[in-house]
C-alpha positions as CSV (number, residue, x, y, z in Angstrom):
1,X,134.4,198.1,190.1
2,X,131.3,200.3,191.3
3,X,133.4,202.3,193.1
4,X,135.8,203.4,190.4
5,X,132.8,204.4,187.9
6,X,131.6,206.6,191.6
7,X,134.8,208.0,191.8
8,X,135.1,209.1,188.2
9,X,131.9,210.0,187.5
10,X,132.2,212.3,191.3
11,X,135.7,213.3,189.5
12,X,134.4,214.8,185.9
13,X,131.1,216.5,187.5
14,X,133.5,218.4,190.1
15,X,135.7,219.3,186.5
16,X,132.8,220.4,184.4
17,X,131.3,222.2,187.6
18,X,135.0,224.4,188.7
19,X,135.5,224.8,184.4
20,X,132.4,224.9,181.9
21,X,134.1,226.5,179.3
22,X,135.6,223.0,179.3
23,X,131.8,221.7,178.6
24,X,131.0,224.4,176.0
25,X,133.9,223.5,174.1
26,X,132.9,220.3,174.1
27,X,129.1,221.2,172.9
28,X,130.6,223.8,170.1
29,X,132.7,220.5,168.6
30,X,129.9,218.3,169.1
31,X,127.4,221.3,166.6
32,X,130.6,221.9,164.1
33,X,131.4,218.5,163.5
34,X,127.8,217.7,162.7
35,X,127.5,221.1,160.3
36,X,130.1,219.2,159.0
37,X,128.9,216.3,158.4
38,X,125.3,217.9,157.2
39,X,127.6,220.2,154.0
40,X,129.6,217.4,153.6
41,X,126.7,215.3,152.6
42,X,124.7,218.2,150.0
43,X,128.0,218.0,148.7
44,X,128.3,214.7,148.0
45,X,124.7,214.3,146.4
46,X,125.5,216.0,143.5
47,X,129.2,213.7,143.4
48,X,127.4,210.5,143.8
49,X,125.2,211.0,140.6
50,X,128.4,211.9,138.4
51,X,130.4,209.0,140.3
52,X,127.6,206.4,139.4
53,X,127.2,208.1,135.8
54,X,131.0,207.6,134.9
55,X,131.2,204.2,136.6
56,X,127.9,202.7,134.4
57,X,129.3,204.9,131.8
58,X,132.7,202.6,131.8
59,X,131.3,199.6,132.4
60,X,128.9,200.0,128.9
61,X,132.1,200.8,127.1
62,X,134.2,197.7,128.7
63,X,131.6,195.7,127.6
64,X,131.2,196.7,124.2
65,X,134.5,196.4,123.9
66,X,134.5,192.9,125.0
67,X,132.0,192.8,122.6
68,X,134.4,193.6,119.8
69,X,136.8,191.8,121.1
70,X,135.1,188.9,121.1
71,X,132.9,189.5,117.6
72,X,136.3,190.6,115.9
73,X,138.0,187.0,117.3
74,X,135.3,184.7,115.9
75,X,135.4,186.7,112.6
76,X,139.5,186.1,112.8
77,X,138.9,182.6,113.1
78,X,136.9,182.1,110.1
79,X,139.0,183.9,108.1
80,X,141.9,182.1,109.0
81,X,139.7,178.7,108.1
82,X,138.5,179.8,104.9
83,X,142.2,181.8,103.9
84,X,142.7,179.4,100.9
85,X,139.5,180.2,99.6
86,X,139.6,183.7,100.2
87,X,142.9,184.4,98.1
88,X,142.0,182.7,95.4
89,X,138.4,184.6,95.0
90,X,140.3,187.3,95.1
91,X,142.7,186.5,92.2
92,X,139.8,185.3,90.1
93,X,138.2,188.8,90.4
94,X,141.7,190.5,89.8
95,X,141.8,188.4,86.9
96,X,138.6,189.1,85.4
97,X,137.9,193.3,86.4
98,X,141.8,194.1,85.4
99,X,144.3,193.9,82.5
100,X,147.4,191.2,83.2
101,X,149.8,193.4,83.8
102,X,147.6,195.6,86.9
103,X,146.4,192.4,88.0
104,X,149.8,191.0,88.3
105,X,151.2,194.1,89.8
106,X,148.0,194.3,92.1
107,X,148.5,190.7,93.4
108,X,152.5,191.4,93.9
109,X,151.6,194.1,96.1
110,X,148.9,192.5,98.1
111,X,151.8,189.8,98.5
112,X,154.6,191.9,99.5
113,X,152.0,193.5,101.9
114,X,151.2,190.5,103.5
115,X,154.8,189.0,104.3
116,X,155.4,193.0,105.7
117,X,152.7,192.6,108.1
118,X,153.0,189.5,109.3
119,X,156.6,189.6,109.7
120,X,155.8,192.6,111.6
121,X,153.5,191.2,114.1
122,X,155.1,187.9,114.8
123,X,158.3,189.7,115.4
124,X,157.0,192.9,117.7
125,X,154.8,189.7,119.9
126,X,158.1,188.0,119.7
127,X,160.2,190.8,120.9
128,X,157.8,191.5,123.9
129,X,157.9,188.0,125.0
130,X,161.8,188.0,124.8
131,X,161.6,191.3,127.1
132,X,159.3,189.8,129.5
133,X,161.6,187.2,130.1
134,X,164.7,189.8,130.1
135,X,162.7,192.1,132.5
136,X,161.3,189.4,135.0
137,X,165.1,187.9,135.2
138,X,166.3,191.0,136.0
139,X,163.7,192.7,138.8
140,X,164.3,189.5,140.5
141,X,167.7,189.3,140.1
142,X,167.7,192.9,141.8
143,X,165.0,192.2,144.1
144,X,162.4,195.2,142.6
145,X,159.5,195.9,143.8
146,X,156.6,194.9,141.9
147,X,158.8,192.3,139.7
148,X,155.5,190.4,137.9
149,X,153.7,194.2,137.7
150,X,156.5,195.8,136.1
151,X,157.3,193.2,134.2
152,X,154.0,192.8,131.8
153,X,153.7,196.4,131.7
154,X,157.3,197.2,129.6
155,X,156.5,194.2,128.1
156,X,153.6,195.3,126.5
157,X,154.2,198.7,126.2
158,X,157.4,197.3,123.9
159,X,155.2,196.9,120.9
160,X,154.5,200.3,120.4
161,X,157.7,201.4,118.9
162,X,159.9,204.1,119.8
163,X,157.5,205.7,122.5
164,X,156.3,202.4,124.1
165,X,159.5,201.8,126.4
166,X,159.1,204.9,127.7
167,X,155.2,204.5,128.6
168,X,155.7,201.7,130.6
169,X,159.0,203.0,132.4
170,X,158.4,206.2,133.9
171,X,154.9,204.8,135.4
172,X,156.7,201.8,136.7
173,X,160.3,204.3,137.3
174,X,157.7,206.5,139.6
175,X,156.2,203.5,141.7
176,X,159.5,201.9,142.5
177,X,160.3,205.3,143.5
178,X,157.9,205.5,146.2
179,X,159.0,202.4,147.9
180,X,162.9,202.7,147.2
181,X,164.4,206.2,145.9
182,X,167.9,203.9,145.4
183,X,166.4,200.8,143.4
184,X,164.9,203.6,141.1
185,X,167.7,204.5,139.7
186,X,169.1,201.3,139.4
187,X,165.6,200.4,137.6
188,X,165.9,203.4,135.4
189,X,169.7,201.7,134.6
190,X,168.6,198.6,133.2
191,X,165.7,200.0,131.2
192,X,168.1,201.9,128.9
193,X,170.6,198.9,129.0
194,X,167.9,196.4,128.0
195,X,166.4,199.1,125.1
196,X,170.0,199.3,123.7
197,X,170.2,195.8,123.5
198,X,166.9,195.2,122.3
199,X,167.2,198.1,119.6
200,X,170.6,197.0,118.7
201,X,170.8,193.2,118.2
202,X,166.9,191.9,119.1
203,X,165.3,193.9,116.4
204,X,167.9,193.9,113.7
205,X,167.5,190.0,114.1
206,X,164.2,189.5,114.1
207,X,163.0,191.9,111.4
208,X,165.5,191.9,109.0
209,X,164.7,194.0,106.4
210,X,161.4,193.1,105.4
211,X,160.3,196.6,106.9
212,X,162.4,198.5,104.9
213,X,161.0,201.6,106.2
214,X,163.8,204.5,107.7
215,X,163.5,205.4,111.6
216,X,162.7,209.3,110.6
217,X,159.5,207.7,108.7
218,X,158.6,204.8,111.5
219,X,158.4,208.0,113.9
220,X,156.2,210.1,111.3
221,X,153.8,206.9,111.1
222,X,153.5,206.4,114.7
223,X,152.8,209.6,115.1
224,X,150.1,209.9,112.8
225,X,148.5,206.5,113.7
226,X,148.1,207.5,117.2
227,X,146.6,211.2,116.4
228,X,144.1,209.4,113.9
229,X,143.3,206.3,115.2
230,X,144.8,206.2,118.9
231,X,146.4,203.0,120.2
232,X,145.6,200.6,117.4
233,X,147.2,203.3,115.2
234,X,150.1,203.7,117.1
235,X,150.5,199.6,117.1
236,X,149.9,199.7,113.2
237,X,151.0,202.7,111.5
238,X,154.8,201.7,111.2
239,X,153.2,198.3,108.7
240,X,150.5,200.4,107.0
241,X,152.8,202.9,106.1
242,X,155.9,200.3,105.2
243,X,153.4,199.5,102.3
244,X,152.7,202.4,100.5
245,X,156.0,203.1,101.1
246,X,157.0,200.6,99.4
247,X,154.2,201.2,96.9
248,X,156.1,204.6,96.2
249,X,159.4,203.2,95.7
250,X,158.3,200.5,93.1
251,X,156.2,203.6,91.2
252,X,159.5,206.0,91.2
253,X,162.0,203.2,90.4
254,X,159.9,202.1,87.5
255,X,159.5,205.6,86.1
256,X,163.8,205.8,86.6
257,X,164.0,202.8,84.4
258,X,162.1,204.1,81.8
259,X,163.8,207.2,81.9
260,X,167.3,204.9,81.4
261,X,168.4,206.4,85.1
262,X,169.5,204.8,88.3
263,X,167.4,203.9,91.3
264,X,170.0,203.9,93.7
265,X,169.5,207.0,95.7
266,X,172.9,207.5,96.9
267,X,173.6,208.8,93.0
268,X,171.1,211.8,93.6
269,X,173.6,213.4,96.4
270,X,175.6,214.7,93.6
271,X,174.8,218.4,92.6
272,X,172.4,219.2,90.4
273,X,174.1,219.8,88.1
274,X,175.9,216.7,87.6
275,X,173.3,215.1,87.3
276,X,171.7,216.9,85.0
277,X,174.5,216.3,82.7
278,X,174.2,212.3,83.2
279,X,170.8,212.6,82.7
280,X,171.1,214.0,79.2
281,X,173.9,211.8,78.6
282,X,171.9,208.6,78.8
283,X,168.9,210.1,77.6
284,X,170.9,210.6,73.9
285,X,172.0,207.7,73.6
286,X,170.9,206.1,70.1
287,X,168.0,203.5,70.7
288,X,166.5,205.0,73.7
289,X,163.8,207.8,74.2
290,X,163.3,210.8,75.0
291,X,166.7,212.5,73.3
292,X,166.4,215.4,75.1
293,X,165.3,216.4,78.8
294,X,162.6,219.1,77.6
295,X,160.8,215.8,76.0
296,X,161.0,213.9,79.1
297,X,159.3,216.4,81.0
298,X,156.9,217.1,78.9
299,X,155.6,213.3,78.3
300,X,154.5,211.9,81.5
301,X,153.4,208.9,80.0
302,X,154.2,205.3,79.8
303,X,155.8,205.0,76.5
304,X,157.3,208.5,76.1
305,X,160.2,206.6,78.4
306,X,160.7,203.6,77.1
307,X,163.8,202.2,75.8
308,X,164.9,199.7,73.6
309,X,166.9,196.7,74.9
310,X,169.7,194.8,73.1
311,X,167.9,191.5,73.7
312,X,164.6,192.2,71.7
313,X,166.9,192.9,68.2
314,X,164.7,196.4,67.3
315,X,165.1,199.4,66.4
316,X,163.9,202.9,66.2
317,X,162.3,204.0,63.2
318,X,164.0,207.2,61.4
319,X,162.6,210.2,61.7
320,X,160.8,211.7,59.0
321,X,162.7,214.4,57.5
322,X,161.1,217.4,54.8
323,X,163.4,215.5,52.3
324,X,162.2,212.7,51.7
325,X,159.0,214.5,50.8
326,X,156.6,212.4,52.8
327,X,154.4,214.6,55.2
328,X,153.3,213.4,58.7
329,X,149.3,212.9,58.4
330,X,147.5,215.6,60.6
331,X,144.7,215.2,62.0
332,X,141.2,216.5,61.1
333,X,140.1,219.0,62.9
334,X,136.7,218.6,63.8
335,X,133.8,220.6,62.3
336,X,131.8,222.7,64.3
């Protein structure tokens, strides 16, 4: 063994000796790399500060958010404990701040509000869980990549509507697509089969129409959710806005029947003029007011539209003519 080490250390002087541009290669290397090593570091000093400042940086905000989480749970669970309670404080002060009919309208709405989101959120967590079950059969089935991993991630991404499918497929499309180019596209395949199906028959079924909110305006909340209040808007705005739409409605198809007009709004796609024509139509009527469509547009108010119905047995009383010689009281004007 002594011998070889000899003979190879005899072998790479007698190399170094007939060639030592051989050696100063060797030496320039040696200086570069450790130039490189030397900038590489100054570099990094300056790195290392804003890498430790973004990393304590997230951790602060994961835990406050923890925080939060935990803070907003406990209040939840009190809440939940003490819901009984709760309600009926809250009709007792309705009661006693606000006339019968506003407190009666104000406790309809907070109740139609209610069943809107909590339909809402026990069908969306419903719906998630049905396409985690949908989603895990299926990777497996097609033996994915990443089955468990892909999985939860469309599954949760479902409960944002309209954008969420596509939030958690392209990330998960892209991975699958660095491992196998071919089960991609076969991925990409059953994601839009299992949104059809989930926005054709899964949704329909279990949300009824307690929503009652169009797609154009689910898209319009979402969108306006997430640009104010980020994710938790984008996972609420559809159910916030479902209630004042709703709120709307009730207002306009009240002030329709006062007017003695229909709420259905399929009526309105008639021209204008047509309708115009029913509109005066009803409004003459005997028994019902205003008799003319300047007087309903000048009288905004409640009783300006209200009509007479054949159950309560009343009528109008006649006008007041210059005949009968009886002259409507004016009022005073006040003395300066």
């Amino acid at each position: 063994m002594e011998g070889y080490i000899t003979k190879i250390d005899d072998w790479t002087k007698n190399v170094f000796e007939k060639q030592p541009e051989i050696m100063n290669m060797i030496f320039e290397g040696v200086t570069n790399l450790k130039d490189l090593i030397s900038n590489l570091a100054k570099q990094m000093k300056p790195m290392a500060g804003d890498i430790i400042g973004n990393v304590s940086g997230f951790l602060g905000s994961l835990l406050i958010g923890v925080k939060n989480f935990l803070l907003g749970l406990i209040i939840a669970i009190y809440l939940l404990f003490s819901k009984e309670r709760l309600m009926a404080q809250m009709k007792k002060i309705s009661c006693a701040f606000l006339k019968p009919r506003r407190a009666e309208a104000f406790l309809l709405g907070c109740s139609k509000s209610n069943e809107i989101f909590k339909t809402y959120i026990i069908s969306n967590l419903l719906d998630s869980l049905i396409i985690l079950v949908l989603m895990m059969i299926g990777m497996f089935a097609m033996g994915m990549p990443y089955q468990m991993l892909v999985s939860v991630v469309c599954a949760v991404t479902n409960l944002v509507p309209f954008f969420g499918p596509f939030l958690g497929a392209i990330p998960c499309g892209v991975l699958i697509l660095l491992v196998d180019p071919t089960k991609a596209i076969w991925f990409g395949i059953f994601v839009l089969v299992l949104q059809q199906l989930d926005g054709n028959v899964i949704k329909p079924l279990l949300f009824g129409e307690t929503m009652g909110l169009p797609a154009i305006w689910v898209l319009v909340s979402i969108i306006m959710g997430g640009a104010m209040f980020k994710i938790p808007g984008m996972l609420l705005g559809a159910p916030v806005f479902a209630v004042f739409y709703m709120m709307f409605a009730e207002s306009v198809k009240n002030r329709l029947v006062r007017k003695n007009l229909p709420g259905d709004t399929d009526i309105y796609e008639a021209d204008t003029e047509t309708l115009m024509d029913e509109y005066l139509q009803n409004a003459a009527e005997p028994g019902k007011m205003p008799v003319s469509f300047e007087d309903a547009t000048k009288h905004e108010h409640r009783d300006a539209f209200r009509t007479v119905s054949a159950d309560e047995n009343k009528e109008l009383p006649e006008p007041i003519s210059e005949e009968s010689g009886i002259k409507p009281r004016r009022k005073r004007k006040k003395e300066k």
